[in-house]
C-alpha positions in Angstrom: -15.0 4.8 -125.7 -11.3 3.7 -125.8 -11.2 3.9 -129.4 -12.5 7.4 -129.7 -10.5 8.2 -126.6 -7.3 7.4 -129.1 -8.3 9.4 -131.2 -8.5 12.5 -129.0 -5.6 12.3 -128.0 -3.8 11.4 -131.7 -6.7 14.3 -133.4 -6.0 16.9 -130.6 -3.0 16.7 -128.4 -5.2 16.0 -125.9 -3.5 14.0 -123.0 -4.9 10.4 -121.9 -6.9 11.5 -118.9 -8.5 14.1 -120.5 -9.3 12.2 -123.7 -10.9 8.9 -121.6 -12.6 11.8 -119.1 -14.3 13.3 -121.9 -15.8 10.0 -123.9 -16.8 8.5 -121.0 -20.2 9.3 -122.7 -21.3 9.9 -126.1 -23.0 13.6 -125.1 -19.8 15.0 -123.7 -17.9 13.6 -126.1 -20.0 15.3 -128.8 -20.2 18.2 -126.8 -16.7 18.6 -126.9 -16.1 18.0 -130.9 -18.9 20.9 -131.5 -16.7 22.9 -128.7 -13.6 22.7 -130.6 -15.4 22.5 -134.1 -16.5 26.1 -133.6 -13.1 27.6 -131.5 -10.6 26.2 -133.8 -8.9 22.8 -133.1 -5.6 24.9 -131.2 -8.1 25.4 -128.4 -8.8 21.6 -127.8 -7.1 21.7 -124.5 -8.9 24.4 -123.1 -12.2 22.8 -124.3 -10.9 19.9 -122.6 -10.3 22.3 -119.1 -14.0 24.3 -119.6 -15.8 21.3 -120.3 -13.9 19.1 -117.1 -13.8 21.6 -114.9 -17.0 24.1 -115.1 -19.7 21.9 -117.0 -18.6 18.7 -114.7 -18.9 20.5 -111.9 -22.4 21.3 -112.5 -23.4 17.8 -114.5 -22.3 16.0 -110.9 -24.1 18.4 -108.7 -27.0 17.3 -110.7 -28.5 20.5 -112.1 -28.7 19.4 -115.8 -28.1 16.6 -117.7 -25.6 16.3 -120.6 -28.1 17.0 -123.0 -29.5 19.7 -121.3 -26.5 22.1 -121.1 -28.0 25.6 -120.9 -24.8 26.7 -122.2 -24.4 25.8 -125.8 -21.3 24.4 -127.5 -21.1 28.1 -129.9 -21.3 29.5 -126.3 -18.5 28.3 -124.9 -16.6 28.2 -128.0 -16.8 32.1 -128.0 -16.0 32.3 -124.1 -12.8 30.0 -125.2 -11.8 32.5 -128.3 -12.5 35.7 -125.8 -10.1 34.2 -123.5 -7.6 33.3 -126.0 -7.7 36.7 -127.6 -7.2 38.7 -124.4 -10.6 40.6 -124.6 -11.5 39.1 -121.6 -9.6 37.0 -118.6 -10.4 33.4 -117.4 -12.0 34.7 -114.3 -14.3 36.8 -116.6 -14.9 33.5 -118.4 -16.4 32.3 -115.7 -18.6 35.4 -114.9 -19.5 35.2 -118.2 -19.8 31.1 -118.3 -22.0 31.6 -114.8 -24.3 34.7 -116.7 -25.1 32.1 -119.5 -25.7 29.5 -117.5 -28.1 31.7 -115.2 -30.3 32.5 -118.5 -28.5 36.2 -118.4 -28.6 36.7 -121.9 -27.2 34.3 -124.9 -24.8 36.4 -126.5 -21.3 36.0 -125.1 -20.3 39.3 -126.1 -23.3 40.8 -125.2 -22.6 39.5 -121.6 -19.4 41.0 -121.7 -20.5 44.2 -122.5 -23.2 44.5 -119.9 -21.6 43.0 -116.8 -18.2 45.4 -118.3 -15.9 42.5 -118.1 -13.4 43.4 -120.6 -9.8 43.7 -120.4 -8.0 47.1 -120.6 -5.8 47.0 -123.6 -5.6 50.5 -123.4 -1.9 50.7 -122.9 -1.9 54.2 -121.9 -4.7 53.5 -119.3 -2.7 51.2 -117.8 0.8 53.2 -118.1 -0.7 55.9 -115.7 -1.8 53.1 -113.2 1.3 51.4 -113.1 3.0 55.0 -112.8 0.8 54.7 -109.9 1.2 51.8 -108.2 4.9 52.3 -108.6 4.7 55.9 -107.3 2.8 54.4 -104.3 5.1 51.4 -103.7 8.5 52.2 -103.6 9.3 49.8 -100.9 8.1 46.9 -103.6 10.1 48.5 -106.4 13.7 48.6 -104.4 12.6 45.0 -103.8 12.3 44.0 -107.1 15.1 45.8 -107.9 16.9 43.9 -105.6 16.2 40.5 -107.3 12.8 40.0 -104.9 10.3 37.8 -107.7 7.5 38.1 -105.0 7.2 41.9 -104.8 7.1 42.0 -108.2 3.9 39.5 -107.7 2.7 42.1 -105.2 3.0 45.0 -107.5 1.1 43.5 -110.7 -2.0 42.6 -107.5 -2.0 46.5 -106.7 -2.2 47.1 -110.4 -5.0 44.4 -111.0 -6.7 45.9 -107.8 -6.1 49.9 -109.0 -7.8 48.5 -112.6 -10.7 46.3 -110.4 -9.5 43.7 -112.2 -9.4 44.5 -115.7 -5.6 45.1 -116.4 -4.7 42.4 -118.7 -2.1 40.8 -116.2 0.9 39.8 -119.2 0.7 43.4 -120.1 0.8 44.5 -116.6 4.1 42.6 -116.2 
């Protein structure tokens, strides 16, 4: 494991912890290549966070085994690349992540469509909520205005909460 740990970290910029984390066994380890064989090597790290966090999480509770994953590498690969390329945010990752697991379907966009989980990238969409939100919150705006960083915070939740969720948040700012 150390010397394949190594070569994480030199092959992928992944750091230390996460490199030994992820060869502590040969399936995850594997797991982890096919993630980032199929996303693109520039999403190593969040391979590195999916696989750690989500799939660990569910490997300790002892639901499945390693090589029993009922979410394939190409699956999580494409939940990865939806993330990255703002169709979809992390917490829809997980929906989606959770869907797959579940048996709900195999097809990550698929899921997306059906549970309506993508981002608005409709920038005039958004533009009329905002116009909104602002309308509604002039307290908020003076704030902001005023130098105030946490009613700006408060303003992009009531835009996130006015879109249920699917304002992409960077364009909201």
């Amino acid at each position: 494991p150390r010397v394949m740990a190594e070569r994480f970290v030199r092959d992928y910029g992944l750091p230390e912890y996460d490199a030994t984390t992820l060869t502590q066994s040969k399936a995850m380890a594997s797991y982890f290549e096919a993630v980032v064989s199929a996303a693109g090597k520039d999403k190593a790290k969040p391979a590195s966070n999916w696989i750690m966090g989500e799939v660990s999480r569910r490997l300790n509770s002892g639901e499945v085994a390693m090589e029993t994953l009922p979410v394939g590498a190409a699956q999580l690969a494409a939940i990865i690349t939806r993330i990255a390329d703002g169709t979809i945010s992390n917490n829809a990752g997980k929906q989606v992540f959770d869907a797959l697991w579940g048996g709900e379907g195999s097809e990550v966009d698929a899921v997306i469509e059906a549970k309506g989980l993508k981002q608005m990238n409709d920038s005039g969409e958004l533009e009329k909520i905002v116009d909104d939100v602002l309308a509604a919150n002039a307290k908020n705006v003076a704030e902001v205005k005023a130098g105030n960083a946490k009613a700006m915070n408060a303003l992009v939740g009531q835009v996130m909460k006015a879109s249920k969720g699917k304002a992409n948040p960077q364009q909201v700012n």
